[in-house]
N, C-alpha and C positions, 0 to 999 in steps of 0.2 A: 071571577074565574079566569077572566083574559088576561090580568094581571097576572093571578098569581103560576098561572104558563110562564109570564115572563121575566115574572122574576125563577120561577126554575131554570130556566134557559139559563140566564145570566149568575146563577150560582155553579151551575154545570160548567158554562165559558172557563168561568175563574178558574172553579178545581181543574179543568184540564189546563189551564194557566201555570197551574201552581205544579200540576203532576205533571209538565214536559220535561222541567228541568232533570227528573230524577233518571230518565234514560241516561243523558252526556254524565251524570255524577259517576251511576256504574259502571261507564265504560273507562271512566277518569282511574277505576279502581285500581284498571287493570294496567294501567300507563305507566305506575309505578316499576312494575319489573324492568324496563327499559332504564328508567334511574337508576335502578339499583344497579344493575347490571354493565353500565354504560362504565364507570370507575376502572370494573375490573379492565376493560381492553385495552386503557394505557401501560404501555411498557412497564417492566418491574427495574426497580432498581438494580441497577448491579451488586451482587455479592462481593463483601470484603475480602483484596487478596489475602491467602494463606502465607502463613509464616515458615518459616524455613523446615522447625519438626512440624508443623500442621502438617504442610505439603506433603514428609516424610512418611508420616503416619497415613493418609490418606491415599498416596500411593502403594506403599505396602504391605498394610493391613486389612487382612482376606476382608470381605463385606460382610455386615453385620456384626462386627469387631465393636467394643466396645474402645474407643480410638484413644481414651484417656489410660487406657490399662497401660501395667509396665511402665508407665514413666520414670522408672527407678533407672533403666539397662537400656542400653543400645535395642534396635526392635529385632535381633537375629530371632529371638526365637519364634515373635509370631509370624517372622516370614515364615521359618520350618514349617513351622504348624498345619500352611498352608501345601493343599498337594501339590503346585506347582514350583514349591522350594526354591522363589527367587529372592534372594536376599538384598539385602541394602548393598551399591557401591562399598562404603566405604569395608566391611564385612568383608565382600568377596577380597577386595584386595589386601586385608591384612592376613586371610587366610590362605592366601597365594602366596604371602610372601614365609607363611606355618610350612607351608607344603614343602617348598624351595630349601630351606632349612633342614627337613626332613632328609629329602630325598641326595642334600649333595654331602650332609650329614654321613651318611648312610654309605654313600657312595667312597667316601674317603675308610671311613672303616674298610670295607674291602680293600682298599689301597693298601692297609697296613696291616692286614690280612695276609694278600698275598704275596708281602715283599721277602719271606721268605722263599717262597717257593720259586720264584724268579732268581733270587740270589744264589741258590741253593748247589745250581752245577759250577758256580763259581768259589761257593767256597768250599766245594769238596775238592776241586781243584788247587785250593792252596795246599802246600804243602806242609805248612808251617803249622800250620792245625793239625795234623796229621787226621782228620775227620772219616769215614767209613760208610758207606752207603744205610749200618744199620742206626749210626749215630742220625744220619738226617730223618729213618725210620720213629728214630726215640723221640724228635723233635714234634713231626707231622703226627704223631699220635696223642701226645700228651695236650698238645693245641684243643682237636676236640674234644676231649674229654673233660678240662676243662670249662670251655665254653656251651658244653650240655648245662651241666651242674649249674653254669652263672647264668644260662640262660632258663630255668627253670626255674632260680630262686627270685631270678629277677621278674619275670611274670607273674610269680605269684605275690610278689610284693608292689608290683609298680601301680598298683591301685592307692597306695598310701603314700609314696615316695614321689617326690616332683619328676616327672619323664623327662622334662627338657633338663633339670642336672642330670640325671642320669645318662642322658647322649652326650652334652657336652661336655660334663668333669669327665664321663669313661673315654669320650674321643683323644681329648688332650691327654688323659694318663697311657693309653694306650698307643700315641703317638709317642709320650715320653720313652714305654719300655721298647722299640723301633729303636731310637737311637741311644739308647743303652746296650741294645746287640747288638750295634756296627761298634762300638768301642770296645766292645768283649770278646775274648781271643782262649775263653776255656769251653768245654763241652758242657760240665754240670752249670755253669753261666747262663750259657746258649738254650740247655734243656729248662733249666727255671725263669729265662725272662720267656722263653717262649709260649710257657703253659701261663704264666701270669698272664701274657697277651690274649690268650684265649680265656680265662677270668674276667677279664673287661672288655673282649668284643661281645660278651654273652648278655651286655644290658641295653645294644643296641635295638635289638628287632624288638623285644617287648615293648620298650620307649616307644618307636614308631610306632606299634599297635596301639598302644593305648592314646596316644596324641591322635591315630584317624580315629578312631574310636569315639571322640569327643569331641572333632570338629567336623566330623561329615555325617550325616544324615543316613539312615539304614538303607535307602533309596537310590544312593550314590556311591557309597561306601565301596563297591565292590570295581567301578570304574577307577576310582583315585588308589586302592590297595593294587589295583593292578600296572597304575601308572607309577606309583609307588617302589615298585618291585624291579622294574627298568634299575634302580639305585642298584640290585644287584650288578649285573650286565655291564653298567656304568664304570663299578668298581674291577668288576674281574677284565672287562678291556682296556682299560687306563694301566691296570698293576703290569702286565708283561709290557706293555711300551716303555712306560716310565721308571721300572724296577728294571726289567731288562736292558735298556737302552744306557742307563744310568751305572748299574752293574758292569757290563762289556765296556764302558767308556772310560770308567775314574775306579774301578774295583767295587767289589762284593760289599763294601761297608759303605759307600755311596750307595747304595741300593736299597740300604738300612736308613740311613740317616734322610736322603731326600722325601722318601713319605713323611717321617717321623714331621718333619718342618712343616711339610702340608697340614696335616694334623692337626699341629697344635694352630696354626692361622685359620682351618675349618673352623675347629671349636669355641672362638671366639665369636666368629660368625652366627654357629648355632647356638650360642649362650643370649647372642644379642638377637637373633628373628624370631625364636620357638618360643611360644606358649601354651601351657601344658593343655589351659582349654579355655572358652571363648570366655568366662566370665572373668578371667586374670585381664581381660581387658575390656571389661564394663558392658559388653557382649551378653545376652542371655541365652543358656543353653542351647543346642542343638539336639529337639528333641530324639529319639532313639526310634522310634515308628507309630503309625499312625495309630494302633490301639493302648499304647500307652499314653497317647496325646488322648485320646478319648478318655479313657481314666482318670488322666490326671487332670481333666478340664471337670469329669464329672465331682471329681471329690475337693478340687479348689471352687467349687461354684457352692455360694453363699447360700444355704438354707430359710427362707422365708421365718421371719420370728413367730414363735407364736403370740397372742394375745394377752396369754398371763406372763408370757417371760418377757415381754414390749414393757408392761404395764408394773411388772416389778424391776425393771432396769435399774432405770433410776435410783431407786431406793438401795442398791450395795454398792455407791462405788467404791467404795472402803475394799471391798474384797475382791472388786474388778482389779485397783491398783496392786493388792499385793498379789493377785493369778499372776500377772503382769511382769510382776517384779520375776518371782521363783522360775516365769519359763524360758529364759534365756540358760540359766544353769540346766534347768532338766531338761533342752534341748543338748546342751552341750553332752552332755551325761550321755544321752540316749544315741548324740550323733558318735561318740566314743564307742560305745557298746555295736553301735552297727558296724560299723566302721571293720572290727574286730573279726564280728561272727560272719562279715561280706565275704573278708577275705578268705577264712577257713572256710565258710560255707560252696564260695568259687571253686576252691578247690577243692570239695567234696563233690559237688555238681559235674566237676569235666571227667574227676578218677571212676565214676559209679557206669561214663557213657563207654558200654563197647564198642562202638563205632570208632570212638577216639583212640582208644587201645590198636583197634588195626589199623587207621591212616597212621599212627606211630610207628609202627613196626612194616607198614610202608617205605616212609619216610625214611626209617634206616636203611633199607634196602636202595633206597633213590641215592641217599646218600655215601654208599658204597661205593656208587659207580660215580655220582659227581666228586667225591674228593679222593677217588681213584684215577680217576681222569686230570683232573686241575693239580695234581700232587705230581703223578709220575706220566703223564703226554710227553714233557719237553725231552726227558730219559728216553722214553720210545722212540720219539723221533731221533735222535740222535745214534743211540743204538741199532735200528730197523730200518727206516726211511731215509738215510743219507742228509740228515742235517748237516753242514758243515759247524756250527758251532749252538752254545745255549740261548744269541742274543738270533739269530734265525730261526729255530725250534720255536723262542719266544713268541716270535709274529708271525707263524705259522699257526700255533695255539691262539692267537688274540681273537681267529674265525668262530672259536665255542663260544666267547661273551656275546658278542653278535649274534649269531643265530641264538642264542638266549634268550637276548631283548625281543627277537623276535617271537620267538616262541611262548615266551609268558602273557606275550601285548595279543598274540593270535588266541590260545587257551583261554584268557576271559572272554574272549570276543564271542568265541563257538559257545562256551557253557552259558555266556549270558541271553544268546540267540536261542539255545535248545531252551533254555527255560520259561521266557517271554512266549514262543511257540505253543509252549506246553499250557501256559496260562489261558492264550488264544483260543486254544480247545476245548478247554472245561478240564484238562488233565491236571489232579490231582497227585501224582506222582512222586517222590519227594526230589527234590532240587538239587541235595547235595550229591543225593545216588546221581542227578544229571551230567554235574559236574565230573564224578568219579569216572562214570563213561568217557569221557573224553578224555581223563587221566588213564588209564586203559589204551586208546589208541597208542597214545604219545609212548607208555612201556613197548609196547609193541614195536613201534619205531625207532626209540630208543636201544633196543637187540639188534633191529637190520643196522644200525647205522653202527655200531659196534665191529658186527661182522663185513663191513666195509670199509670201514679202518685198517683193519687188519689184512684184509686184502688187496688196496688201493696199494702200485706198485712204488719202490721206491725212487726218490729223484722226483718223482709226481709232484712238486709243493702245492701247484694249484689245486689238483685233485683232490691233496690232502687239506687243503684248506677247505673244500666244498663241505668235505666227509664232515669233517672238525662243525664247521657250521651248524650243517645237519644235527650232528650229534647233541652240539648245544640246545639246538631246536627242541631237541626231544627230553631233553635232561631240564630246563626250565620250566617248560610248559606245567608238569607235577610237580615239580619243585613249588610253584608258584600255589598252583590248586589244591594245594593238598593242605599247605597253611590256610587257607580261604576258606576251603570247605571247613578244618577245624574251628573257623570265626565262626563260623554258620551254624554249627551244631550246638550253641553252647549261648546260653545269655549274654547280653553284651556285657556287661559286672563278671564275667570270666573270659572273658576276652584273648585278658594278658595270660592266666593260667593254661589254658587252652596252647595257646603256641610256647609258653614255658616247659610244660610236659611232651608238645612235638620237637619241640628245638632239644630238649636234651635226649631222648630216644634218637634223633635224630643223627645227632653227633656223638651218640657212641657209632655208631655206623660208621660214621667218617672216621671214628678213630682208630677203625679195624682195614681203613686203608691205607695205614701206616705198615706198621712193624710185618701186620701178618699178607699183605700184600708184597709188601719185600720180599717175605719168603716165599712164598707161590713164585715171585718172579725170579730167583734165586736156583728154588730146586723146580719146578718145571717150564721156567721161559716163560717169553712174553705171551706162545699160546696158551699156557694156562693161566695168565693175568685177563685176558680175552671170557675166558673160559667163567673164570670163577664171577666177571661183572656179568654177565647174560645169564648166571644162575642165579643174580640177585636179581634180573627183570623177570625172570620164572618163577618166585617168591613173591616177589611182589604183585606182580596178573593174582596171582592165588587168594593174597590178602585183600586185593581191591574186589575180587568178583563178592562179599561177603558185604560188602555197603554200596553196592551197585543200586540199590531204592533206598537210600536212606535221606528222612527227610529230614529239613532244615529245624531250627531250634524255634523259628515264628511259627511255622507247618504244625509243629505237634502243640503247640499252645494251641494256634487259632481252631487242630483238631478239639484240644480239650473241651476250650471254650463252648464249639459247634454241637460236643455231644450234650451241653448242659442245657445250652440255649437254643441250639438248632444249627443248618447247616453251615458251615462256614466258605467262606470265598476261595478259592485258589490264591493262593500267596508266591509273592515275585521274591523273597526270600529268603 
């Protein structure tokens, strides 16, 4: 028995012999997470520098971009895409140097615009012409009416037609008829190059529309149309310096001739900077706003295959290659047929909007008193005010271009403030009616400054120059808004029709400040020249109080949209 105690003991010794080791094993178990673990804390490799478009792409492509996309096109469009609209270097400055193009474009046209009317008391003064105050009537009239028609046809076609020929070939021909009238010494000469001039200034402003139209963003669009418009202002204070100055120094057909030169050395310029739109230089679009970028993302985004169409792929490529083959034609086909029904359709879209009918009939009204003013001021002054001569009158007048620039650069500024305000609030309001409000002031202003013209004494030149200012001040400001607001009401694909249909309404306006304004100033004085522009600011207040809410052309979509799907956001415009 004593034994076999001791050999229990000594079997028990062992097993707990054998069972100590197994504690340190399980703790061994757990040592391993330090191994494992220990690797990760040394430093990571540095990632391989980016390549020149890596770099591009990664900097400018919103996040969550698939970064391989578009590698076909320069990346303008997925910067647009983005809400913060910041494009690539090289982008911004090819379209700075679109803009440049545009606007001195633009600007010379008016030069050869208004080298008649600077020239005008010079060559009534020759004698050898034997000319008549109703001959320079017949001139100043057939100019607009004209340039309505060209500018009407030309909006509605510059959707299919390259914009940058169009400003360029019409700048250079319209420089050309310039100095075909300083060579021309007959009236039925003078009355036919003149209305032709107004025939090919009439493709100018639609070109420009449709070039901002394609190269700026719906977001911005309304800053650079307004900076834009300066090219008026530009144009009408350059013409009495340079027409004037040029005119009183070497004669009436230097007055002709020196724009004409200008002209054609512009037109080369803008043949060689303007492009019609971002993709004539490997550029990708500039989207048009942000729910049409949602569209168009939703319906270019790849459908997941299903399982039987995965599974029988393979098996047609025979009829994949000829789909393949046939849709290049039946794209072309189809792009021909839109192409077509765009344009008709454009211009069924803007004739059907009443709104557009009354900013037209506006418009004439505005342009009453501005090519009532910019036609017969320098006559006034010389007549009434004690000018001593045309080429003084001239730079007395040069004060309306100016205050112009002013006034169309101020008028964006207030309608784009009341609107942004308006957004602030929750106020759903429509935007163009905001703009119109402001257009409203400016007629208002436009009548006092009228009747301070009129009574500002004579010999006054400074005072008259203040008035002059003023006046411009308030003659641009609508001028300016009233085309804007018609971009606004209407799709951007009717753009150009839109201000086609205001430009030629327009300039019958102007054309009735020819002949039938001669006669007002003829049988009752310069007070009823007075008389009859303040009863077109009284017409006009009447036609703007009628689109005083009217909302913009995004507004009543994003309404539609809101009624289908629910409410919709307030829209900036």
């Amino acid at each position: 028995m004593a034994s076999s105690k001791v050999a229990l003991r000594a079997q028990a010794a062992g097993a707990l012999r054998l069972a100590r080791p197994l504690a340190p094993r399980s703790a061994l178990l757990a040592r391993p997470v330090d191994v494992v673990f220990r690797p990760a804390l040394a430093p990571a490799p540095a990632p391989a520098p980016l390549g020149r478009a890596e770099g591009l792409r990664a900097r400018f492509l919103p996040k969550g971009k698939d970064a391989s996309a578009g590698d076909g096109a320069k990346p303008a469009a997925a910067v647009a895409a983005d809400d913060s609209l910041v494009y690539p270097p090289e982008f911004v400055s090819r379209r700075l140097l679109v803009f440049v193009g545009i606007v001195v474009g633009y600007t010379t046209f008016y030069l050869t615009r208004g080298s008649l009317t600077y020239s005008a008391p010079l060559l009534l003064a020759d004698k050898s012409l034997g000319l008549s105050l109703t001959d320079i009537g017949a001139m100043t009239s057939i100019f607009p009416m004209a340039y309505g028609v060209s500018k009407f046809v030309s909006g509605v076609v510059a959707a299919s037609v390259s914009s940058r020929l169009l400003l360029g070939v019409g700048l250079a021909l319209t420089a050309g008829v310039n100095i075909a009238f300083g060579a021309s010494s007959a009236v039925p000469a003078f009355v036919l190059l003149w209305g032709l001039n107004g025939a090919l200034q009439g493709v100018g402003a639609p070109s420009c529309a449709s070039i901002l139209t394609r190269w700026w963003a719906s977001k911005e669009r309304g800053t650079y149309w307004g900076m834009w418009n300066i090219a008026h202002n530009l144009g009408g204070f350059l013409a009495p310096v340079i027409v004037g100055g040029c005119a009183k120094a070497f004669g009436w057909r230097w007055g002709m001739w020196v724009p004409g030169a200008i002209g054609l050395s512009v037109a080369l310029f803008v043949l060689a900077a303007v492009r019609d739109r971002p993709t004539d230089l490997g550029f990708a679009p500039v989207d048009e706003d942000g729910a049409a970028r949602k569209k168009a993302a939703a319906k270019d985004a790849p459908a997941p295959p299903a399982p039987a169409a995965a599974a029988a792929a393979p098996a047609a490529p025979a009829a994949a290659a000829d789909a393949a083959a046939a849709k290049p034609a039946a794209d072309a086909k189809a792009a021909s047929a839109s192409a077509e029904g765009g344009m008709m359709g454009a211009l069924r879209s803007v004739l059907k909007l009443p709104a557009i009918w009354a900013l037209a009939f506006t418009y004439f009204c505005v342009y009453v008193v501005r090519q009532g003013v910019t036609s017969w001021l320098v006559f006034y002054l010389m007549a009434e005010k004690g000018a001593a001569d045309a080429g003084t009158a001239a730079l007395t007048v040069s004060g309306l271009e100016l205050g112009g620039l002013a006034g169309s650069t101020v008028a964006g500024l207030v309608s784009d403030i009341a609107i942004r305000r308006a957004a602030a609030r929750g106020d759903t309001g429509g935007n163009v009616g905001r703009r119109i409000r402001v257009v409203m002031l400016y007629t208002c202003g436009m009548a006092a400054m009228l009747a301070a013209l009129h009574a500002v004494p004579a010999g006054a030149t400074a005072l008259q120059w203040v008035v002059i200012a003023g006046l411009g001040f308030t003659i641009y400001g609508p001028q300016m808004l009233i085309g804007l607001s018609g971009a606004e009401l209407v799709a951007p694909a009717a753009v150009g029709a839109s201000q086609g249909i205001l430009g030629w309404i327009a300039y019958l306006g102007a054309a009735n400040a020819g002949i039938p304004l001669s006669y007002v100033v003829q049988t009752y004085g310069w007070g009823g020249f007075f008389v009859a522009l303040m009863g077109a600011c009284a017409v006009a207040l009447a036609l703007l109080a009628t689109v005083a809410n009217a909302p913009s052309y995004l507004q009543r979509r994003e309404r539609e949209e809101g009624g289908e799907g629910g409410a919709a956001k307030p829209a900036l415009a």
